[in-house]
C-alpha positions as CSV (number, residue, x, y, z in Angstrom):
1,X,102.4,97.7,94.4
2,X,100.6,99.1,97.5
3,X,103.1,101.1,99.5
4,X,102.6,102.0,103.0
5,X,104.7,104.7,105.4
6,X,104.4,103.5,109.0
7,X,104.9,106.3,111.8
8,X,104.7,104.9,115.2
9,X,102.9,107.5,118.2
10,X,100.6,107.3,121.1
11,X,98.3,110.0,120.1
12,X,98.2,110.0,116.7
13,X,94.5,111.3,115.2
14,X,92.8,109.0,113.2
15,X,92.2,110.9,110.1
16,X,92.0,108.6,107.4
17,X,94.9,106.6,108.6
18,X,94.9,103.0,109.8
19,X,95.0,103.1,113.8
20,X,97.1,100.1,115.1
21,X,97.2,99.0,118.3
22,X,99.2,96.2,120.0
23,X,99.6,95.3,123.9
24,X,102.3,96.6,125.5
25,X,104.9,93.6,126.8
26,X,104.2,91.5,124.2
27,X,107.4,90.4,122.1
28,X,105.4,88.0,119.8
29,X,103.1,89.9,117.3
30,X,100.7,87.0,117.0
31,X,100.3,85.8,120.7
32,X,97.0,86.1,122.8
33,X,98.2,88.8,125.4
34,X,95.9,90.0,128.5
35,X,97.7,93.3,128.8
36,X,94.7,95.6,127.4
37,X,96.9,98.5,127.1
38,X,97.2,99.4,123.8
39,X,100.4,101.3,121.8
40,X,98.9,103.1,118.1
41,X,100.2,103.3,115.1
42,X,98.9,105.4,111.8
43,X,99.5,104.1,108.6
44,X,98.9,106.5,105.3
45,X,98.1,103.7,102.5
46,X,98.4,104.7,98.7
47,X,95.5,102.8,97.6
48,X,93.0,102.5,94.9
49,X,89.8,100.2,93.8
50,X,90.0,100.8,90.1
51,X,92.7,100.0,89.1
52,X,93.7,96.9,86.6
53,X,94.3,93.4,88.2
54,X,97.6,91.4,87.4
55,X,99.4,88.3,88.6
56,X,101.9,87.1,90.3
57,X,104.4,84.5,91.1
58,X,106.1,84.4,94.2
59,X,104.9,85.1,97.8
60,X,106.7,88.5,97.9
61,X,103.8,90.4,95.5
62,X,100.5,87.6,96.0
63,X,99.5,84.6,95.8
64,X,99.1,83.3,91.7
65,X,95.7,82.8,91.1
66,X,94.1,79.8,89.0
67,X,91.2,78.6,87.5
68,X,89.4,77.1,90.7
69,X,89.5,80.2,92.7
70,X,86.9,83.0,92.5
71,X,87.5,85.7,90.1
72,X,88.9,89.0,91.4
73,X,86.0,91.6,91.5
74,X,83.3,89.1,92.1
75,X,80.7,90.2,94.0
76,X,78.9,87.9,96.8
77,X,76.3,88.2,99.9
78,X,77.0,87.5,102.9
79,X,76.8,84.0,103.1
80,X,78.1,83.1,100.1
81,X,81.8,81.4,100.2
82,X,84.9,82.8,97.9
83,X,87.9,80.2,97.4
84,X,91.1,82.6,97.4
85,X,94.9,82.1,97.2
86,X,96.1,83.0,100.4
87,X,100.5,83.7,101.0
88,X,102.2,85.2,103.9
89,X,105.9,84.6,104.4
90,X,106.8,81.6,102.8
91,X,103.4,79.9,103.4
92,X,101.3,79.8,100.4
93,X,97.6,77.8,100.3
94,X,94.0,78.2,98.7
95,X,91.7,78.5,101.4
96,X,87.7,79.1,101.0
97,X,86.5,82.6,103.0
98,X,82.9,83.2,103.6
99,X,81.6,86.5,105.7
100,X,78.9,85.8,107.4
101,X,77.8,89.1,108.6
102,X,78.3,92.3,109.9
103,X,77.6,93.7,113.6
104,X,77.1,97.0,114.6
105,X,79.2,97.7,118.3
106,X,79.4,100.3,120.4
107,X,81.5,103.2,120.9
108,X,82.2,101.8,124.4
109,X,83.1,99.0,123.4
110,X,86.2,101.1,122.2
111,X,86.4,102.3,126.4
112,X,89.5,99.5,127.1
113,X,91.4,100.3,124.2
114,X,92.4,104.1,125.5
115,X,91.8,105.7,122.6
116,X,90.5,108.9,124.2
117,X,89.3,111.6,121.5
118,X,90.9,109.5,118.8
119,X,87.8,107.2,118.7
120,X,85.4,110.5,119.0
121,X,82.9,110.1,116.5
122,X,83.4,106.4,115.3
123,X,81.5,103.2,115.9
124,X,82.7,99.8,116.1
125,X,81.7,97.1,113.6
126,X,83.0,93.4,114.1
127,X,83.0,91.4,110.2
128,X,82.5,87.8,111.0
129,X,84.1,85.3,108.9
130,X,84.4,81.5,108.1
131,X,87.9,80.4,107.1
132,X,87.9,76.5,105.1
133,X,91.6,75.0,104.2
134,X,91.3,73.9,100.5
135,X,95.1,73.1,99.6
136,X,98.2,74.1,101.2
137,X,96.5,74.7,104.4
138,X,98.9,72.6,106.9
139,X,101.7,75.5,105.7
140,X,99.6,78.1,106.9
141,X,99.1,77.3,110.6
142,X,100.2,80.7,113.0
143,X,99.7,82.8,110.0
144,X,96.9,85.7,110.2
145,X,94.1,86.4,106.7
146,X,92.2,88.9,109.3
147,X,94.9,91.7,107.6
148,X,93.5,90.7,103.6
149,X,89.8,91.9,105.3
150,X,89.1,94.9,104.5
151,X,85.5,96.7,106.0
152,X,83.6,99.0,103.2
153,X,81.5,102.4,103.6
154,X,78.4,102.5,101.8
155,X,80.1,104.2,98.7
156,X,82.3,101.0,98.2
157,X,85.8,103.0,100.0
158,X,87.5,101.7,102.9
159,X,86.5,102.0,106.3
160,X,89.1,103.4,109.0
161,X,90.6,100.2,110.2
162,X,91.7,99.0,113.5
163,X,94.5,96.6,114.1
164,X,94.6,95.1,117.8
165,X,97.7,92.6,118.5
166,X,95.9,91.1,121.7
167,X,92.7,90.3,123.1
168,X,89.7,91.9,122.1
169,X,86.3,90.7,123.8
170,X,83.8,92.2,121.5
171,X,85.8,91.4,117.9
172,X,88.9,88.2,119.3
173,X,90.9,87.8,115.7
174,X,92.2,84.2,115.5
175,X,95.2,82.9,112.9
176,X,94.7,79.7,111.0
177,X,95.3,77.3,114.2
178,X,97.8,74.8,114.9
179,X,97.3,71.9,113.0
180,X,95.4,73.4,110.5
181,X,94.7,71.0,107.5
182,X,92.9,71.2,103.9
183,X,89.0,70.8,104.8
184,X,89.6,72.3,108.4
185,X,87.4,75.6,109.2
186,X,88.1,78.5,111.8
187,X,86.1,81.9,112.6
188,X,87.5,85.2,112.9
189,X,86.4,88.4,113.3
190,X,88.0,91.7,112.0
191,X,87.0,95.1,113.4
192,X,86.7,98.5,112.0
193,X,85.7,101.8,112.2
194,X,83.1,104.4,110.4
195,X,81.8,107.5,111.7
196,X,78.6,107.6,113.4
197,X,77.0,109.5,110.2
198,X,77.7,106.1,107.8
199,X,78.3,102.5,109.1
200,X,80.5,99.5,107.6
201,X,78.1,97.7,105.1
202,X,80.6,95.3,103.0
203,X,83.7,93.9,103.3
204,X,86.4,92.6,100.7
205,X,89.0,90.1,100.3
206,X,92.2,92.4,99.2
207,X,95.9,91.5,100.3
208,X,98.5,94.1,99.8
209,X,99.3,92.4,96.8
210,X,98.4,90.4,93.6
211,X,95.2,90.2,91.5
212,X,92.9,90.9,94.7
213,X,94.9,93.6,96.0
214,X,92.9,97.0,96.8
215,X,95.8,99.2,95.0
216,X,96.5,97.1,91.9
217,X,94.0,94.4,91.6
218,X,89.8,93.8,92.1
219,X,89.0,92.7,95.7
220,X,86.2,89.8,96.0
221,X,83.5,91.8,97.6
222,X,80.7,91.1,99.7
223,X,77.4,93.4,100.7
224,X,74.4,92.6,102.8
């Protein structure tokens, strides 16, 4: 099971933690806020790509898998599409995920985010990708699958990730939209971090849990 201890501070290094950051004034965690000014959190994650997959059966530990989705540890090019199980809450649906690619930002694009020196050194990458209800989908309108992205370094580990509760020009994240129904498609983008010595080359399907899950399972991956 992936664990996670969550410490909540304003200037909190980077390091290989996750950096959080959510507008200030904003009660609702998955509403559209204009407030750019942002609050960070670091989050140490016990995690590991080699270990064993497994499956589950309720929404608490993953989404069951069956014999229409894509494998866990497949590998795919941008481009190509992966047909997941996707739960969160009580919503559970298959939905089809396809990244499309992979863009390279700038470090000032990181400027309206007050970071300061805890974005010294990193670069911005925005992973693009198409999201296709397959079954199940009208249950997951609100709900967010930009947190199951995961960005990639060159040697397959995970980038340093960057969570924004807001808007974002350069990388907006969208949920699955109202309405949302089995053959309906959305885009999202999810952002992340590497240093400037290495860049974000892949990314991976991985929820905290289940047989995709970075810590317990084998993501779907994708490389250019």
């Amino acid at each position: 099971m992936n664990t996670r201890k969550k410490l909540t501070v304003l200037t909190a290094l980077l390091a290989t933690s996750t950096l959080a950051l959510s507008a200030c004034g904003d009660d609702e965690p998955d509403s559209k806020g204009s407030d750019p000014t942002p609050e960070a959190t670091t989050e140490a994650t016990d995690a590991s790509t080699d270990a064993g997959t497994g499956t589950t059966e309720s929404t608490e530990t993953g989404a069951e898998t069956t014999g229409d989705e894509t494998a866990p540890g497949t590998e795919l090019a941008f481009g190509e599409p992966a047909v997941v199980p996707f739960s969160s809450g009580d919503a559970t649906g298959t939905v089809q995920v396809t990244v499309t690619g992979i863009t390279q930002g700038s470090p000032a694009d990181l400027e309206p985010l007050n970071l300061g020196d805890k974005a010294k050194g990193f670069v911005p990458y925005y992973i693009m990708l198409d999201v296709k209800g397959v079954s199940g989908s009208a249950d997951l309108s609100s709900y967010s699958i930009n947190e199951s992205i995961e960005g990639t370094l060159p040697d397959g580990s995970e980038a340093q990730n960057i969570s924004i509760i807001g808007t974002y020009a350069p990388c907006d994240g969208e949920s699955f939209p109202s309405g949302f129904s089995d053959g309906a498609t959305f885009t999202t983008c999810v952002p992340y971090l590497a240093q400037e010595s290495s860049e974000v080359s892949g990314a991976r399907y991985a929820p905290n849990d289940g047989p995709y899950a970075s810590f317990d399972g084998k993501p779907v991956v994708w490389k250019r």
